[in-house]
BALO-326293 format. One record per residue (C-alpha): x, y, z. Coordinates in steps of 0.25 Angstrom, whole numbers, plus 5000, padded with zeros to 4 digits. Layout:
N
XYZ ...
//
This chain:
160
515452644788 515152704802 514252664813 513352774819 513252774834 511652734834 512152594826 513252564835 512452574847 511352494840 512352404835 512852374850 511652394857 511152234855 512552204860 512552284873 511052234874 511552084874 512752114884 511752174894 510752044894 512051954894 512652024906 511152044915 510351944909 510051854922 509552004928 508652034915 508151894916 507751904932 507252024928 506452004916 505151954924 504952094926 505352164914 504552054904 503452014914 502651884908 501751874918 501151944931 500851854942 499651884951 499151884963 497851864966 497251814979 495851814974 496551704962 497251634971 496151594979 495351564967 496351454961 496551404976 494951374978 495151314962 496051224966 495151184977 494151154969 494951084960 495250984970 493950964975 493450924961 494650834957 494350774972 492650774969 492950704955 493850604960 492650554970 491650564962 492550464953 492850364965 491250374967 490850334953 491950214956 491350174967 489850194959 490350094949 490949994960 489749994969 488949894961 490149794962 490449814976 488849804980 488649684971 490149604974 490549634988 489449684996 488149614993 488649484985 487949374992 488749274994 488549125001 489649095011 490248945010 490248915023 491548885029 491948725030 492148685044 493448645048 493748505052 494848495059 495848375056 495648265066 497148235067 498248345063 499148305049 500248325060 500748325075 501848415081 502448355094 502848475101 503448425116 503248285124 503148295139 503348145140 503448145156 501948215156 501448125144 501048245136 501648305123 501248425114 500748385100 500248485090 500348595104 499448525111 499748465125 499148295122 499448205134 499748065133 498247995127 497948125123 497448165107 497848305100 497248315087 496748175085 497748095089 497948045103 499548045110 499847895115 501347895117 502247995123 503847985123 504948085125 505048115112 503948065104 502448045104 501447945098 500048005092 498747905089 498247955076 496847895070 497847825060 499047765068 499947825077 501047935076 502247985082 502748115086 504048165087 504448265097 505548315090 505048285075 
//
């Protein structure tokens, strides 16, 4: 059995088809955009302009809707903010007046100037016979003083 010369060459021709694609395929696959064209991409000026006036439309909306939302927030909360914070009448407790203590619970010697007769209590300057805070100074030493309170007397240290 003998092979014609049309069978042999249709015989080989998928092989040497198959070796030309393996050895050029990265060129035939660059290429193929323009052999096999899927798409064509247009240019329009007229189009372009049109989607950009779209888009700013588009905006405008999504911007109007959100305000128009925020309004019908602020619809529902007005009752609320008239009635609770800006026309509640309310009656002010009036504020009790502050009586202040006729004697401090403490005393703070700060210095003595025994030559001068005067010392420094609670940073106040008292001379001897003197009163700070209710309680009048009747003794000073070099490193202590005595204080007349309304219920007995008290020493103060200098260095307490």
């Amino acid at each position: 059995m003998y092979l014609t010369n049309k069978q042999i060459f249709l015989l080989l021709l998928p092989l040497f088809i198959a070796s030309i694609v393996y050895l050029f395929y990265e060129e035939i696959v660059a290429n193929a955009k323009y052999i096999f064209p899927t798409y064509k991409e247009y240019k329009n000026a007229v189009l372009d302009k049109k989607a950009d006036i779209y888009l700013k439309i588009d905006a405008k909306n999504s911007t109007y809707e959100t305000i128009l939302k925020k309004i019908a927030t602020r619809k529902k909360e007005a009752p609320w903010v008239a009635t609770t914070v800006l026309y509640k009448k309310t009656t002010f407790k009036p504020i009790p007046k502050i009586i202040p203590l006729s004697q401090p619970k403490y005393f703070h010697l700060e210095a003595i100037f025994f030559n001068k007769k005067v010392a420094i209590i609670n940073g106040k300057i008292v001379y001897l016979y003197g009163t700070v805070d209710g309680a009048k100074l009747i003794r000073i030493e070099e490193d202590k003083v005595l204080l007349q309170l309304k219920k007995g007397k008290r020493w103060l240290y200098l260095f307490d």
